[in-house]
C-alpha positions in Angstrom: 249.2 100.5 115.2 246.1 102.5 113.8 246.2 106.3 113.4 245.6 108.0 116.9 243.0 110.4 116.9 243.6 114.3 117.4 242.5 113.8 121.4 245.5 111.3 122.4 248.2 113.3 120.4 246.6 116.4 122.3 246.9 114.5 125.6 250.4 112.8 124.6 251.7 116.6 123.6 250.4 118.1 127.1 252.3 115.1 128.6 255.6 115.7 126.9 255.1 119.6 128.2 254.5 118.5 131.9 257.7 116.6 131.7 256.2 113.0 132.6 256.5 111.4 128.9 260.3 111.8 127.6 260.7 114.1 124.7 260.2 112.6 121.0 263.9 111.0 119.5 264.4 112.4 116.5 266.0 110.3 113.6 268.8 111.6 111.7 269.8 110.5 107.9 272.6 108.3 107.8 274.1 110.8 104.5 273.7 114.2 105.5 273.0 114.0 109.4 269.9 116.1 109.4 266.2 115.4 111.3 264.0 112.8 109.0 260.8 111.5 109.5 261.2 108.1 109.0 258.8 108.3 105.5 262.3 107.2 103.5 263.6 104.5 105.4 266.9 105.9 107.2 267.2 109.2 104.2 266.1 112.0 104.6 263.6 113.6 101.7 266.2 115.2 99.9 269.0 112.2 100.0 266.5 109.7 99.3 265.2 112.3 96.0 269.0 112.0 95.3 270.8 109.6 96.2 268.3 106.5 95.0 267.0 105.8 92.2 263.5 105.1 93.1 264.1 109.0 94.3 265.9 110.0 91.0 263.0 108.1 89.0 260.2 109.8 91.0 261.9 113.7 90.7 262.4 112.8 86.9 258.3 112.3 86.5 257.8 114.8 88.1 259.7 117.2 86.5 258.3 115.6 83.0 254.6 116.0 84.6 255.6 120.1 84.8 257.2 120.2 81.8 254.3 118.6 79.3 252.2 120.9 81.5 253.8 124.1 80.5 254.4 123.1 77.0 250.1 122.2 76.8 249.8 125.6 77.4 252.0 127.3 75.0 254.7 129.2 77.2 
């Protein structure tokens, strides 16, 4: 399904507030229980940074990106 443009999520959103589309469902991660978006399969952000190791490998560049940063510039 292509990206809907800015007009039909303004006319979907004034729909949901008249009442005549049904609210949006809300997901929930299957460790902790809390609202995802859908972007890390059925984990949310922060199980999926934890809990996988696609997640562990991507928080672990990341942190190295920082660090090498902060260490270029001498602090």
């Amino acid at each position: 399904m292509p990206d809907p443009t800015g007009a039909d999520r303004a006319r979907r959103f004034r729909e949901r507030q008249a009442g005549r589309l049904p609210p949006v469902e809300r997901p929930s991660c299957q460790a902790c229980g809390s609202a995802r978006t859908g972007a890390r399969g059925l984990l949310c952000s922060r199980c999926w940074q934890y809990l996988t190791p696609e997640g562990k490998a991507d928080r672990a560049a990341r942190v190295a990106k920082v660090r090498a940063k902060r260490k270029g510039q001498g602090l």
